[in-house]
Rosetta silent file (secondary structure, phi, psi, omega in degrees, C-alpha in Angstrom):
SEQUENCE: XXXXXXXXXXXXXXXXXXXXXXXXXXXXXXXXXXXXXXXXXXXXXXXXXXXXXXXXXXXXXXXXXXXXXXXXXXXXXXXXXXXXXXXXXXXXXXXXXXXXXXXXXXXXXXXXXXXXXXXXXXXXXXXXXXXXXXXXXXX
SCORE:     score description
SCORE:     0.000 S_00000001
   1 L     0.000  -49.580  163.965  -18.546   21.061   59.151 S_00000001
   2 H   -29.988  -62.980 -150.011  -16.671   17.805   58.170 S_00000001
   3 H   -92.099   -6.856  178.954  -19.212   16.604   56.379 S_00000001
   4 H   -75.537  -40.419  178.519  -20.656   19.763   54.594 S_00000001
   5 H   -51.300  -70.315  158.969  -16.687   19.919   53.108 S_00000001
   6 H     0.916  -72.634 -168.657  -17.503   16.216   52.208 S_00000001
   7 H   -76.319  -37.107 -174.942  -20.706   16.605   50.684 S_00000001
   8 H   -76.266  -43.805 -165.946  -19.006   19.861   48.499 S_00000001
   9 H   -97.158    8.930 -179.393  -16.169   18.285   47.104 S_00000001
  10 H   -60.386  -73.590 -176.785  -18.351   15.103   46.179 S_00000001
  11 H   -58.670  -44.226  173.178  -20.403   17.413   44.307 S_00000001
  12 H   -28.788  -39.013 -167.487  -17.870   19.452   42.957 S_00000001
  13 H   -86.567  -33.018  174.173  -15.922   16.276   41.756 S_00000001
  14 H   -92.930   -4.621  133.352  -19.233   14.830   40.009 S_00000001
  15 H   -49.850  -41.861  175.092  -19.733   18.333   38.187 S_00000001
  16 H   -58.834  -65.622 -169.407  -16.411   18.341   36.891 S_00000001
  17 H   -47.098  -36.549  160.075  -16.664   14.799   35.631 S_00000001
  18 H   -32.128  -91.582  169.146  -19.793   16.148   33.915 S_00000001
  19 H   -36.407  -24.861 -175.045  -18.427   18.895   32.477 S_00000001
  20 H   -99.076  -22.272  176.899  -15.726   16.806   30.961 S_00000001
  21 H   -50.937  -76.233 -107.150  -18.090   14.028   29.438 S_00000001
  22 H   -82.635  -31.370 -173.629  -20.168   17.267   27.874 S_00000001
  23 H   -83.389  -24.002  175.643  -16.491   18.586   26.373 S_00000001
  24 H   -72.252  -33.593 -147.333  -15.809   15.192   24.877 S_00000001
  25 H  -111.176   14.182 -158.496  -19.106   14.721   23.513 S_00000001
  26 H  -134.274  -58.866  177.348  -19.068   18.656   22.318 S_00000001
  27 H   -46.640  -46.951  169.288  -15.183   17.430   20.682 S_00000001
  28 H   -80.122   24.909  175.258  -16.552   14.674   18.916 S_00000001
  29 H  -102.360  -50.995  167.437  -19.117   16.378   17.545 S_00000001
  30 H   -85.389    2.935  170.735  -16.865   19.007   16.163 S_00000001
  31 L   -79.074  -21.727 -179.856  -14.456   16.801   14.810 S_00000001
  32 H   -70.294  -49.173  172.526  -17.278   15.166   12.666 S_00000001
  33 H   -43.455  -28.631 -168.928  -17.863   18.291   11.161 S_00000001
  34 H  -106.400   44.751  178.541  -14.371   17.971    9.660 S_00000001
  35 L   -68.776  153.245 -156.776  -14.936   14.387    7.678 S_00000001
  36 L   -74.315  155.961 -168.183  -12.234   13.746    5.072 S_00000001
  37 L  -125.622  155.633  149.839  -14.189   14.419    1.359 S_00000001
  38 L   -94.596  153.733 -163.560  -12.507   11.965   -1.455 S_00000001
  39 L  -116.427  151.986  166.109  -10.751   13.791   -4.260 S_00000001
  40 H   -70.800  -24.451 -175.170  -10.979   12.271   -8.053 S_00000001
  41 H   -67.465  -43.727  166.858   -7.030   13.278   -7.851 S_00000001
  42 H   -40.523  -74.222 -169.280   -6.802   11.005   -5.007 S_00000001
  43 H   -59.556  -10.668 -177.357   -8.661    8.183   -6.063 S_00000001
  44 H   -79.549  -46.415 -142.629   -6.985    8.123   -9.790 S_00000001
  45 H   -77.181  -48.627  176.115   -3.784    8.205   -8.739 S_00000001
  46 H   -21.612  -30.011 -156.808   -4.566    5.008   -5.604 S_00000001
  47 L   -79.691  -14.403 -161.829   -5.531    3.488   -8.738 S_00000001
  48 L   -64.218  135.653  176.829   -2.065    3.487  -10.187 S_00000001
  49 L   -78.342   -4.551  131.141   -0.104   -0.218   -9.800 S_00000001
  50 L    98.143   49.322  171.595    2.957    1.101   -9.060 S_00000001
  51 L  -124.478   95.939  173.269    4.728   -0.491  -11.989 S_00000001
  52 L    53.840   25.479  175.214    7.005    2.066  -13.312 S_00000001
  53 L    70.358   16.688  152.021    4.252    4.913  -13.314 S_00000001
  54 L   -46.192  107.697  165.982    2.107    2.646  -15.585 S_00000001
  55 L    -8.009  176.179  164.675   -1.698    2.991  -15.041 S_00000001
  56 L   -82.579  177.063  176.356   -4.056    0.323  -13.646 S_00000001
  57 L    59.489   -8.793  176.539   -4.989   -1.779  -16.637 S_00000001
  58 L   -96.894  158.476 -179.938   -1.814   -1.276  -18.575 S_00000001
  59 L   -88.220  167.781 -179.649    0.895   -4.254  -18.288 S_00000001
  60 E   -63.884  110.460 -173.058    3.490   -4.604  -15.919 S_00000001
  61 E   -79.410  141.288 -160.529    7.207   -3.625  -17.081 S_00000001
  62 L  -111.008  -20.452 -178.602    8.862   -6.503  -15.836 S_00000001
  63 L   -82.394  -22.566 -171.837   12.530   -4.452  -16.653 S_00000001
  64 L  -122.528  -20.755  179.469   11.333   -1.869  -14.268 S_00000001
  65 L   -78.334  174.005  174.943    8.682   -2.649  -11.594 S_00000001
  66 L  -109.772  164.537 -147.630    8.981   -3.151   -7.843 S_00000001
  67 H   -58.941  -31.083  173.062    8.400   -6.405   -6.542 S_00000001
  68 H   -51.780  -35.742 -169.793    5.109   -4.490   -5.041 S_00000001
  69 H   -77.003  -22.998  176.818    3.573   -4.489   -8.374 S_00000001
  70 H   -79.302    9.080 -174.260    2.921   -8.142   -8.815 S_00000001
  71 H   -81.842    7.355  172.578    0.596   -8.360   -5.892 S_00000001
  72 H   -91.728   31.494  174.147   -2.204   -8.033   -8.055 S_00000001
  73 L  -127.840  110.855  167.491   -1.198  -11.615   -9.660 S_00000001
  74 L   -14.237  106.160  172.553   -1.782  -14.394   -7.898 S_00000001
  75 L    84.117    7.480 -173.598    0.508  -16.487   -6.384 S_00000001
  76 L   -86.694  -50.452 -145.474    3.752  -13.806   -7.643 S_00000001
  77 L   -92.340  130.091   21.804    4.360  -11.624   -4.224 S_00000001
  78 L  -124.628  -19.544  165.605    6.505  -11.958   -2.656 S_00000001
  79 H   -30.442  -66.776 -153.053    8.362  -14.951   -3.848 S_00000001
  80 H   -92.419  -62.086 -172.550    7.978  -15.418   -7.819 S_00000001
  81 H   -35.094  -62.275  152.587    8.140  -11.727   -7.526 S_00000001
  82 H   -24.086  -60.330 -161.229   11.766  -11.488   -6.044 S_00000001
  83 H   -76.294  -55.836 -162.638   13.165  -13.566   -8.809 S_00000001
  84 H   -46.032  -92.173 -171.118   11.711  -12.076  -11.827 S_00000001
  85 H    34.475 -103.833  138.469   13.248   -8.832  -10.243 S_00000001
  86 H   -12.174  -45.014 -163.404   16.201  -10.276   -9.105 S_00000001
  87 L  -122.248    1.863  146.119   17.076  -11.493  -12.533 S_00000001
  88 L   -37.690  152.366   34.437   16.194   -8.189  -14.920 S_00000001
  89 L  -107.066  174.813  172.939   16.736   -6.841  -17.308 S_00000001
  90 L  -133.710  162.063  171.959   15.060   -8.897  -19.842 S_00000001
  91 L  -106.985  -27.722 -174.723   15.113   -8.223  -23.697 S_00000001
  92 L  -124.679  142.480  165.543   11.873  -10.116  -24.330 S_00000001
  93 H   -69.595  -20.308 -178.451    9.192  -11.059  -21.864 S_00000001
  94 H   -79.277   -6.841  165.239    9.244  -14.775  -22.754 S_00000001
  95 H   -68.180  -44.374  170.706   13.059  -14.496  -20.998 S_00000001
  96 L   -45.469  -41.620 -166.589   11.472  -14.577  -17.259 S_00000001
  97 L   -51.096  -63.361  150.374   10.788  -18.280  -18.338 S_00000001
  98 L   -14.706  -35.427 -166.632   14.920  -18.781  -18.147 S_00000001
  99 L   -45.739  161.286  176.061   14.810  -17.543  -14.673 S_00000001
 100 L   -90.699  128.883  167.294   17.247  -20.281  -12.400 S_00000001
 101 L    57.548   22.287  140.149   15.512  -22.651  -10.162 S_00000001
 102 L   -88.485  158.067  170.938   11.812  -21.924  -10.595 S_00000001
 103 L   -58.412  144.073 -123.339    9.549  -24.393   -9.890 S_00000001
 104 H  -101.120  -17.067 -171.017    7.016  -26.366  -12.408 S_00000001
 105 H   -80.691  -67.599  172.458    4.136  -24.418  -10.167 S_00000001
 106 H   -52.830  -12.658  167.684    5.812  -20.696  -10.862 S_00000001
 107 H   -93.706  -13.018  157.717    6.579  -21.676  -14.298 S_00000001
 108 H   -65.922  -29.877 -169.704    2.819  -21.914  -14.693 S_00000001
 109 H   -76.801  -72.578  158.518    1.830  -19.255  -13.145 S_00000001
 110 H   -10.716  -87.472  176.026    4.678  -17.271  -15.227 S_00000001
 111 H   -57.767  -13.641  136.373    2.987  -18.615  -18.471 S_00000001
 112 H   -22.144  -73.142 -178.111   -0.504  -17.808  -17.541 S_00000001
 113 H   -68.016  -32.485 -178.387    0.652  -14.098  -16.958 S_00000001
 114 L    -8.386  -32.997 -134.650    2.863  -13.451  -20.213 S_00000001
 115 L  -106.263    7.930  167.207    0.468  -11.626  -21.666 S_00000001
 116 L   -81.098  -27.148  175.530    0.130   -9.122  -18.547 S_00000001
 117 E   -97.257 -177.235 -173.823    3.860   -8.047  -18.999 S_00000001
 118 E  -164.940  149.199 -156.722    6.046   -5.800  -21.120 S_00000001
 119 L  -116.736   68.354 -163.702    9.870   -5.810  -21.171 S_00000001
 120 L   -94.813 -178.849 -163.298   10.424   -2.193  -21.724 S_00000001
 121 L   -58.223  139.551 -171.652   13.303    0.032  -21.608 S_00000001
 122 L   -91.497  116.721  166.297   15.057    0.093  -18.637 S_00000001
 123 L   -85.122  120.296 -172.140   14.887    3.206  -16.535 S_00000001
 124 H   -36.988  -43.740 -155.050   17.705    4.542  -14.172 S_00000001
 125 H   -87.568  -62.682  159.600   14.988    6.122  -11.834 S_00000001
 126 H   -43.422  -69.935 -159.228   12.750    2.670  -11.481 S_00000001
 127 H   -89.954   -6.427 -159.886   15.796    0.436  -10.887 S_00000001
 128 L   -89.688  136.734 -172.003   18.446    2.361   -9.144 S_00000001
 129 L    77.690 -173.787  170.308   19.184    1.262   -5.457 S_00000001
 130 L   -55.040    7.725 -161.635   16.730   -0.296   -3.676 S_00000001
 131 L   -83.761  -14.868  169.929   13.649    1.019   -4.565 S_00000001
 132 L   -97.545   39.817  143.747   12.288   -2.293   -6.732 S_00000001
 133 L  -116.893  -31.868 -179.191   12.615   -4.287   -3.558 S_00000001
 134 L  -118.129   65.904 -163.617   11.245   -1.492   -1.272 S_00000001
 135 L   -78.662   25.940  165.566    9.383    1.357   -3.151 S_00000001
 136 L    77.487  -17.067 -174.031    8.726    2.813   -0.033 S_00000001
 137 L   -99.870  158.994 -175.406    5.216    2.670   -0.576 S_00000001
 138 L  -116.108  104.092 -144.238    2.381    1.842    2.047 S_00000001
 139 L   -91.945    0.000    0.000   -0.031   -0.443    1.513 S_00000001
């Protein structure tokens, strides 16, 4: 009798396990069915550089972005980046050169780039608080 229980809950225990592969493998199946589509709304806006709600391909406001916006320039984030920042507003873009204590490597880089910025008006909404050190966004 022992061993008939034995023999019962063996099988019993390798039917279950069964049964639960076949619901995993019946869950991933229907989860596939639900694959994420890309939207053109999506993908325009990913495209944006996150310099003051400029466009890709448009320059950088240097009076208004966060520090996040220079990482498409070489050698700026997070460093180079701080300081211009740090040391807005500007009235002219050739004023980042003035920055205090850069370095003969960042003042190159800085003249290189010139023609990638724009010193535009400074907006309350871009600069106020913390949000040009941290915009919060997630790369």
């Amino acid at each position: 009798m022992k061993k008939l229980i034995r023999v019962l809950a063996a099988f019993a225990l390798v039917l279950g396990c069964l049964g639960w592969m076949g619901q995993q493998q019946a869950l991933a199946l229907n989860l596939s069915d639900f694959a994420v589509q890309s939207s053109p709304v999506l993908a325009a806006e990913s495209q944006s550089n996150f310099s003051a709600g400029t466009p890709a391909g448009e320059k950088t406001d240097i009076n208004n972005a966060s520090i996040r916006a220079f990482t498409k320039y070489r050698g700026f984030y997070p460093t180079l980046a701080s300081k211009i920042v740090q040391n807005a507003p500007y009235e002219k873009v050739e004023d980042v050169m003035n920055i205090p204590e850069l370095s003969e490597s960042q003042k190159k880089r800085l003249q290189a780039n010139l023609d990638n910025f724009e010193a535009g008006e400074i907006r309350e909404r871009y600069v106020g608080g913390n949000d040009r050190f941290n915009p919060g966004v997630n790369w």
